[in-house]
C-alpha positions as CSV (number, residue, x, y, z in Angstrom):
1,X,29.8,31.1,-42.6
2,X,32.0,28.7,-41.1
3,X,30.9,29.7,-37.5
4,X,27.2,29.1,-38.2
5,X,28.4,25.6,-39.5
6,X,29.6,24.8,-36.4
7,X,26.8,26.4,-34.3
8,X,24.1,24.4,-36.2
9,X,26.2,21.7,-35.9
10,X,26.5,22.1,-31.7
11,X,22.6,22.8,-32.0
12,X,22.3,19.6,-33.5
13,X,24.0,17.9,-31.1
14,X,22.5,19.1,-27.9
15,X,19.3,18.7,-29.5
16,X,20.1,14.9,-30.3
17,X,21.4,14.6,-27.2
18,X,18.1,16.2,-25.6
19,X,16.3,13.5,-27.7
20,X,18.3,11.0,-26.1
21,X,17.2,11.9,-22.5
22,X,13.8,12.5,-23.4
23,X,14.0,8.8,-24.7
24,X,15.5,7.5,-21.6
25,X,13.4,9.0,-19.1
26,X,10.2,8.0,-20.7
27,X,11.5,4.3,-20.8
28,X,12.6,4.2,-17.3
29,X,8.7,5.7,-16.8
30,X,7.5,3.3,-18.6
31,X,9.8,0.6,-16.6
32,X,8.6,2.1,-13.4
33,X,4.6,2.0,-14.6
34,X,5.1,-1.6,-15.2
35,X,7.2,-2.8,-12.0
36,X,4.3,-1.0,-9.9
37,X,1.9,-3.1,-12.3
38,X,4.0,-6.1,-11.1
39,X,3.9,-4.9,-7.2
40,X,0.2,-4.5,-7.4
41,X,-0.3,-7.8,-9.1
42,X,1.5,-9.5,-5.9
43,X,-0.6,-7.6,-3.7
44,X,-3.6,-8.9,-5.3
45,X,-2.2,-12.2,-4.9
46,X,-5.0,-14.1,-2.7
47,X,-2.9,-15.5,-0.6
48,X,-0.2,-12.4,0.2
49,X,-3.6,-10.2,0.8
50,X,-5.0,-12.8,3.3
51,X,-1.8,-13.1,4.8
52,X,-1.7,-9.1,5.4
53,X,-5.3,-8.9,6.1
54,X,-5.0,-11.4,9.1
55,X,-2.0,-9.4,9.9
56,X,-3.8,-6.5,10.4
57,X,-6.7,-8.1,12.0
58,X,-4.8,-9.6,14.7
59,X,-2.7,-5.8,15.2
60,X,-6.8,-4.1,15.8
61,X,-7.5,-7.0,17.5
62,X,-4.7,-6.1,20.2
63,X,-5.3,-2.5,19.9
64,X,-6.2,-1.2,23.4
65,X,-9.5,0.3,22.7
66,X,-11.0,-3.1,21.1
67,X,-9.2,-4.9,24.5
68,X,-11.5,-2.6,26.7
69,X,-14.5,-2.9,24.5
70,X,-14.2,-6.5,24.9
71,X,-13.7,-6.6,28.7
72,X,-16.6,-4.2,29.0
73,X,-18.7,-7.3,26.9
74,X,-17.5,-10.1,28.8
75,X,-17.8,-8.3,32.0
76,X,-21.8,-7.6,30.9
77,X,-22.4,-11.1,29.4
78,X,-20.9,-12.1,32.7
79,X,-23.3,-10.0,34.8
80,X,-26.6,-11.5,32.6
81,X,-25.8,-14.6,33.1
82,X,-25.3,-14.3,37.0
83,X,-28.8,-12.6,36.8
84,X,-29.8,-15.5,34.9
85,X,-28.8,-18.0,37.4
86,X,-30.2,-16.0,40.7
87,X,-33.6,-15.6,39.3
88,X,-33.4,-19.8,38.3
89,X,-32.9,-20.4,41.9
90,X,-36.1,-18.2,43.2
């Protein structure tokens, strides 16, 4: 009788102590879900998301394939407006 005394007993504490982890690792959750609420509300701060906007804007700005589409533009605007002057002078 004595031994199922002491096993209860251990049963109870394991399952306390499962309790207590179970409590633990749903408030660091929870502490997690709100510090990523906290990150995302600095993202969404106006000025941090114009600051990485330009940031990234400037980066596919410099980006090889927009340099050559640009070159290709000035390089035609160029080319019109040469046309442009030649058939002024006739």
């Amino acid at each position: 009788m004595e031994s199922k005394s002491l096993d209860n007993t251990h049963q109870n504490c394991s399952s306390g102590k499962d309790t207590m982890k179970q409590k633990v690792k749903t408030e660091s959750t929870v502490s997690k879900q709100d510090s990523d609420i906290q990150g995302t509300t600095e993202l969404l701060n106006p000025s941090v998301l114009d600051e990485v906007l330009a940031e990234k804007k400037l980066a596919l700005m410099r980006s090889p394939e927009v340099m050559k589409f640009l070159q290709s533009q000035q390089a035609e605007l160029a080319k019109q407006q040469k046309d442009t002057n030649k058939d002024d002078e006739d």
